[in-house]
C-alpha positions in Angstrom: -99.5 14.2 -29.2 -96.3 12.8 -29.7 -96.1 10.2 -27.3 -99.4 9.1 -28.7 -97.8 8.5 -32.2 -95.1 6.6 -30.3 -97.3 4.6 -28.5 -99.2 3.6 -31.6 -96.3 3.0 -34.1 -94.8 0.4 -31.1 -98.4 -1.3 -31.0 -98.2 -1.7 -34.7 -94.5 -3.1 -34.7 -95.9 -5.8 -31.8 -98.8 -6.5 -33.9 -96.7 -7.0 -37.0 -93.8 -9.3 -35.0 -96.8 -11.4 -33.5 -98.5 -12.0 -37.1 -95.4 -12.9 -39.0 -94.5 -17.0 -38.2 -91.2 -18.0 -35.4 -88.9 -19.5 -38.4 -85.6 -21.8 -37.4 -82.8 -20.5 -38.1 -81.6 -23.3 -40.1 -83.6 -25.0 -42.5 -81.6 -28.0 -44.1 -82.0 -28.3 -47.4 -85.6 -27.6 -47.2 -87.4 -24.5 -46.7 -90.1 -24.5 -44.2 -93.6 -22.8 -44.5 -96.5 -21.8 -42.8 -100.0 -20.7 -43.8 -101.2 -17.4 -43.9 -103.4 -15.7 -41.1 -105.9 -13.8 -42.9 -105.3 -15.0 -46.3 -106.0 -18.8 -48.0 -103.9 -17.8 -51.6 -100.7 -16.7 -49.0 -98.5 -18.2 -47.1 -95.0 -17.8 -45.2 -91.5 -19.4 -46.5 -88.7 -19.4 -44.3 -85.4 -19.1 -45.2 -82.6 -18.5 -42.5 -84.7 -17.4 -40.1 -86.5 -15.1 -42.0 -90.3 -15.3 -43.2 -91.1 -14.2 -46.4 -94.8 -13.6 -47.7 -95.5 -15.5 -50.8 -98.4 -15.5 -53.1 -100.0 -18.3 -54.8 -101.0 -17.7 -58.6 -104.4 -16.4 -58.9 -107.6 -18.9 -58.2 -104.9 -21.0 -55.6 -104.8 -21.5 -52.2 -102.0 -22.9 -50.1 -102.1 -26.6 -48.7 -100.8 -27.1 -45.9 -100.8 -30.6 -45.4 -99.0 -31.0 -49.1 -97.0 -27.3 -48.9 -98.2 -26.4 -52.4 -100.5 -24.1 -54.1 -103.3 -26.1 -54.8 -106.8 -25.6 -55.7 -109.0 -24.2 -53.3 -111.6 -27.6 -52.8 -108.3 -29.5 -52.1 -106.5 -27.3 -50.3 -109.1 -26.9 -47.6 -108.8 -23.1 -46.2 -112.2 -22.2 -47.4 -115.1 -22.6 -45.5 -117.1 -25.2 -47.4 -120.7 -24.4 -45.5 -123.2 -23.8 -47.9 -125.8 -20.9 -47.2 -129.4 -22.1 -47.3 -131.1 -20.6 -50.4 -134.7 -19.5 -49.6 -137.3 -19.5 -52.1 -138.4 -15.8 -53.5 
């Protein structure tokens, strides 16, 4: 039973280590980012190596052509199909 604790708390740390961005470990005098994996309104800031989550304010998505919060229409995470309506 323990081992299989073990085993799964070393799958999670992998998982974890694979999510989180590779950051440089020097960044100038500008941080870098990188978008979120499973979230649009989150995103990643590096700072000496080191990724930090961030969270846009509420109703914004990060842009990561600009590296801003931005509205969601402009910053292009969201799908943008429309579902077909059908008549009742």
């Amino acid at each position: 039973m323990c081992k299989m604790y073990t085993l799964l708390i070393v799958l999670l740390v992998i998982s974890f280590a694979a999510a989180v961005p590779n950051c440089p470990a020097t960044n100038g005098d500008q941080p870098t980012y990188f978008p979120h994996e499973t979230s649009c309104s989150n995103f990643y800031e590096c700072s000496h190596g080191i990724a930090y989550t961030m969270e846009c304010p509420a109703g914004l998505d990060f842009n990561t052509r600009l590296n801003v919060c931005d509205l969601p229409e402009r910053a292009g995470c969201r799908s943008t199909a429309k579902v077909p309506q059908t008549a009742d």
